[in-house]
N, C-alpha and C positions, 0 to 999 in steps of 0.2 A: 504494500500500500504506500502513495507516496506522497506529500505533503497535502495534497488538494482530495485527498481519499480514493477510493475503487468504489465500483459501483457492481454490484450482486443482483441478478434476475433471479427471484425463486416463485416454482408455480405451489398450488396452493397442497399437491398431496406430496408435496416436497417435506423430509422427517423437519427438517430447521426453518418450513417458514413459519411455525406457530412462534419458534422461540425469538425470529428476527421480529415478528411484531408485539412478543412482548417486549423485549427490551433485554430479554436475558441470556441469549448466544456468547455474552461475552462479559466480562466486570470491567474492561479498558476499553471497549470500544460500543458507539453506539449507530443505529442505523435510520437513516432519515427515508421511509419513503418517498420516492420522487412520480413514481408512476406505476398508476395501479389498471390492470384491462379486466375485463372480463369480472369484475366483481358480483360476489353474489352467487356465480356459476362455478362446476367444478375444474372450469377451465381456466380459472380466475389465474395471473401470475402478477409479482408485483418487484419492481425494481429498485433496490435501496442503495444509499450513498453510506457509506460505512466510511465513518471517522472516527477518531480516538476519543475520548470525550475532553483533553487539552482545547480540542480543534473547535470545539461550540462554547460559541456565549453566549450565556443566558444573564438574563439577571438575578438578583437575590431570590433566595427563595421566598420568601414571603409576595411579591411580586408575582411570582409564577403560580403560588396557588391563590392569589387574588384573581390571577387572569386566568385560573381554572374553573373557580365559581361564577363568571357569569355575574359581575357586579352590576352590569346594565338589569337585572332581572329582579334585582334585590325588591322592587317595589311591588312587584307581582308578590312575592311571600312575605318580607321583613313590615315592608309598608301597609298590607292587609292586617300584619300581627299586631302595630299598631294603633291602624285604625280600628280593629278590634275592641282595643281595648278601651280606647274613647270613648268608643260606643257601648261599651258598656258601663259607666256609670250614671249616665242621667237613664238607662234601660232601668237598672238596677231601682235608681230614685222614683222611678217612675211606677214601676212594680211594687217595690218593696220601702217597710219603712226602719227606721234605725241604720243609716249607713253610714253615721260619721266619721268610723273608723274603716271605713273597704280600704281606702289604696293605704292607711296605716298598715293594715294586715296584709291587703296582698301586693306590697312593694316588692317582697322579695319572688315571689311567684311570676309576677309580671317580667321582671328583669330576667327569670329564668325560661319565659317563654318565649322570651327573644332571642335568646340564649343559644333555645332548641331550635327555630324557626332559622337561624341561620348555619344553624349547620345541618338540619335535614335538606336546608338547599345547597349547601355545596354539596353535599353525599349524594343528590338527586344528580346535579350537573357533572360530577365525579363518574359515575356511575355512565351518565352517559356519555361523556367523552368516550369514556374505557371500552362499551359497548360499543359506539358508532366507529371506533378505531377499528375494531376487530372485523366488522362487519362489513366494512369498506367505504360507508358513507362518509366520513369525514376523510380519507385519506383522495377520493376523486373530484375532492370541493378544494378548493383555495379558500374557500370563506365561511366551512361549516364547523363549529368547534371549536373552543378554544386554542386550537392549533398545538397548545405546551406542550403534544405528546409527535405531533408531525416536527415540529422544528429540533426535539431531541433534550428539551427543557427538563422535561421529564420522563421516564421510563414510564410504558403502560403497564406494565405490575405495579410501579410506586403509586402512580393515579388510582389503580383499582386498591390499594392498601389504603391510601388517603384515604380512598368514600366509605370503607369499613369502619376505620377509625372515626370519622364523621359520624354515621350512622351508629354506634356502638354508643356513642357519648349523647346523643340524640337520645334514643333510646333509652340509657339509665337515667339523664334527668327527666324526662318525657315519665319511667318510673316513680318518680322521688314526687314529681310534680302530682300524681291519680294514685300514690299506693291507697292502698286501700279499696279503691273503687275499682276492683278489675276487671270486672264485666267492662268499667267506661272503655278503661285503657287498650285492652283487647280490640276490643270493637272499633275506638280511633284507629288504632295500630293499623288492621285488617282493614279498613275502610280505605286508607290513605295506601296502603302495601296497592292492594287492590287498584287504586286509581292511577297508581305511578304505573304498575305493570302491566296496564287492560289499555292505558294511553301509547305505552313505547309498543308494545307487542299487537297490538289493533290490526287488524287483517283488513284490506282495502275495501272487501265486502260493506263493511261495518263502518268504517272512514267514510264511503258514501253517504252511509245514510245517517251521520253526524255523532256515532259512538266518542272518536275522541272529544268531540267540542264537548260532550255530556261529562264526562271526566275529569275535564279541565275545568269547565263550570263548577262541578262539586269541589274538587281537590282546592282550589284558590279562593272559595266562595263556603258555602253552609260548611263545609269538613274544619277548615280551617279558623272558620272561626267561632265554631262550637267547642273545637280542640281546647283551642284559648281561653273560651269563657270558662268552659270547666275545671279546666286547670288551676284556674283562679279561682272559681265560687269553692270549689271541692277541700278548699284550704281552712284555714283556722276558722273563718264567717260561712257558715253551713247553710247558705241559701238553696232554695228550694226552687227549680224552675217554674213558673205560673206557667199555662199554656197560651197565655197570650204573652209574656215575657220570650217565646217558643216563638211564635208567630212573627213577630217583631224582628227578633233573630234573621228569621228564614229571609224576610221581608227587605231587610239591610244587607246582607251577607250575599243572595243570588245576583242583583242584579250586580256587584263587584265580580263576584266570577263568571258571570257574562260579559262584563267588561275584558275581565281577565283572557277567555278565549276570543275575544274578538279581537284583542290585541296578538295574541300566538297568531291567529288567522295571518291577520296583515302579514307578519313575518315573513309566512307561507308564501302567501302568495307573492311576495318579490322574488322569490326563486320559481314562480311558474314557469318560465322559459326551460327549467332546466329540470322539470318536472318528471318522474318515471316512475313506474306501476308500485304503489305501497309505498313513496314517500312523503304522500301528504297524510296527514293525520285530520282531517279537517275535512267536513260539508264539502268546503270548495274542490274537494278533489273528483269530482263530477262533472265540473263545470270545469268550462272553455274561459278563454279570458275576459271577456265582456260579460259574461255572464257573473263569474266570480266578482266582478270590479262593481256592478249594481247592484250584488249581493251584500258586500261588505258596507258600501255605504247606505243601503237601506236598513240593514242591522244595527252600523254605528250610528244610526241618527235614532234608532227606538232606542238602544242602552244606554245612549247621553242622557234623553230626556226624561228616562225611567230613572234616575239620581231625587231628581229635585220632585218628582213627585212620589218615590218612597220617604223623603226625609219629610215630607207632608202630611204622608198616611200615616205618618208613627208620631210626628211631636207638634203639628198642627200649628207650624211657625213660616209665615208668609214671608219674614224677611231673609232668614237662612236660605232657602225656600228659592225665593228670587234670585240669590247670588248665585245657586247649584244652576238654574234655568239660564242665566247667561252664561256661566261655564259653557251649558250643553249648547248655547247658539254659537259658543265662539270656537267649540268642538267640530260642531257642522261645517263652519265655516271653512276649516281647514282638510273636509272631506271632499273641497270643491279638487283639493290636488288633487287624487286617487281616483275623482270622476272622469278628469280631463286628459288621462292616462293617454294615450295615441295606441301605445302597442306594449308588450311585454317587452320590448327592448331600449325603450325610454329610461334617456339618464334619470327621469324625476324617480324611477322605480327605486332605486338606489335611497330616496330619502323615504320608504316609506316607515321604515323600518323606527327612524328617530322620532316620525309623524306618530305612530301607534305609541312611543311609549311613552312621548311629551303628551300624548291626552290621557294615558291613562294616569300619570306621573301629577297633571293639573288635578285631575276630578281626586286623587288620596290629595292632595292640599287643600281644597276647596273642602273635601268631609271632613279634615282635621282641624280647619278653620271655625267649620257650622258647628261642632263637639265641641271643642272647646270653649266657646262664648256659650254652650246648655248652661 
């Protein structure tokens, strides 16, 4: 090998390419796929750049496992967690009486479901890096994935150990947070397992007819932020759900994880051009490109305006109220880009991606604004 590296073709029922794409062929040397054919098939072969690991630079590590989780995403989980939580003390006030002491008592619980909430999401985005590596889907994109494991930043066994260790710690405080209530914990557990793995493993059958967006709806939406409330009520202040405390819940919670998947959608869909059988997760993966572009903006103008008249139907406050209803007009307004789309090969495709998560990023400021003055 010699300053600038060798370059290795191995096809897939090759005994060393499982080991070249983990990362473990060698403790001195590491291998950058450059080019992968035929993925997916068992014809599959894939060509690596093998250097020493002197020869790559990376940054720090902390650096590298920021840019493994996915920090642009943080507001899909960390920001629901909470807004969550906002939302539940005038819930609480509203329900129930004696609260002086709630966020005395659950200061600490709160802190620790943020705690959890970010590191089920790096162990989520861990998880699939590590997956989409193997599988081939991030190795044929230049822009699907955190990259830390195509550029060599990281070994995909260290990623897959990462998301363990994530998930493991997740887990026991997720424990510490419901001991006691284990039917709750169980059942969260098994609900969210179930949503992460019925979302990634989703058969195109079923992606048609909008199985993932159901998933993503639940998991960022009612899952999550039942998770939270319980974790906190379940603590030292032994409150008792009202069914309409239940309602109210469901009522604030859904239309954020319909935001939630309508935001994943857009995603999607700026890689339409580059679209092949089972990689959309999503309704749109039915639909042609005009079709998908009238979809989404007929969707994202019902889930704007469904904000400002859920925080209506629950605290019956016209000025909150009003602020949430121009958010939603000023939300539309910026669905005039994604209208005016010409083709899937339009530079604007490129920003749609910042479009979905600056609206979804305004309406948690705009709920954490209306919560906080309750």
């Amino acid at each position: 090998m010699n300053e600038n590296g060798s370059y290795k073709t191995l096809l897939k029922n090759d005994p060393e390419y499982r080991s070249y794409l983990l990362g473990t062929f060698s403790a001195q040397l590491v291998a950058l796929p450059v080019e992968s054919f035929g993925v997916g098939t068992e014809r599959e072969r894939t060509t690596f750049l093998v250097l020493s690991k002197d020869q790559v630079k990376k940054p720090f590590w902390p650096l590298i496992y920021l840019a493994a989780i996915r920090p642009e995403l943080l507001g899909l989980t960390l920001g629901h967690a909470v807004l969550a939580m906002l939302a539940l003390r005038p819930l609480v006030e509203k329900h129930f009486s004696s609260v002086e002491d709630f966020f005395r008592v659950g200061a600490l619980p709160m802190f620790l479901c943020l705690v959890v909430t970010v590191l089920a999401h790096a162990s989520a985005c861990l998880f699939n890096d590590y997956q989409d590596h193997l599988n081939g889907t991030d190795r044929k994109s230049l822009s699907h994935g955190s990259r830390v494991i195509q550029k060599a930043w990281s070994r995909a066994v260290e990623v897959r150990r990462w998301a363990f260790v994530n998930a493991f710690f997740a887990l026991l405080i997720g424990l510490y947070l419901l001991w006691g209530n284990w039917w709750m914990f169980v059942g969260l557990a098994v609900l969210t397992a179930a949503a992460i793995h019925f979302y990634a493993r989703m058969t195109p059958f079923w992606n048609k007819w909008g199985a993932g967006d159901f998933w993503i709806t639940l998991l960022f939406g009612p899952l999550l932020f039942f998770s939270v409330w319980f974790s906190i009520l379940t603590q030292e202040n032994f409150l008792v759900f009202s069914r309409e405390m239940l309602v109210d819940g469901i009522l604030i919670s859904l239309p954020m994880g319909l935001l939630a998947s309508w935001t994943l959608q857009v995603r999607q869909f700026q890689d339409i051009f580059k679209r092949e059988e089972g990689s959309f997760r999503s309704l749109i993966s039915r639909m042609n490109f005009d079709q998908a572009k009238f979809f989404l903006v007929a969707e994202g103008a019902l889930f704007f305006f469904a904000q400002p008249v859920v925080f209506y139907m629950i605290w019956k406050d016209p000025g909150q109220s009003g602020v949430l209803a121009v958010g939603a007009a000023l939300a539309c307004a910026g669905l005039f880009i994604l209208k005016n789309l010409a083709s899937p090969l339009s530079s604007r495709m490129l920003k749609l991606n910042r479009l979905a998560l600056s609206v979804h990023a305004g309406f948690l400021l705009l709920w954490i604004e209306a919560l906080w003055v309750r």
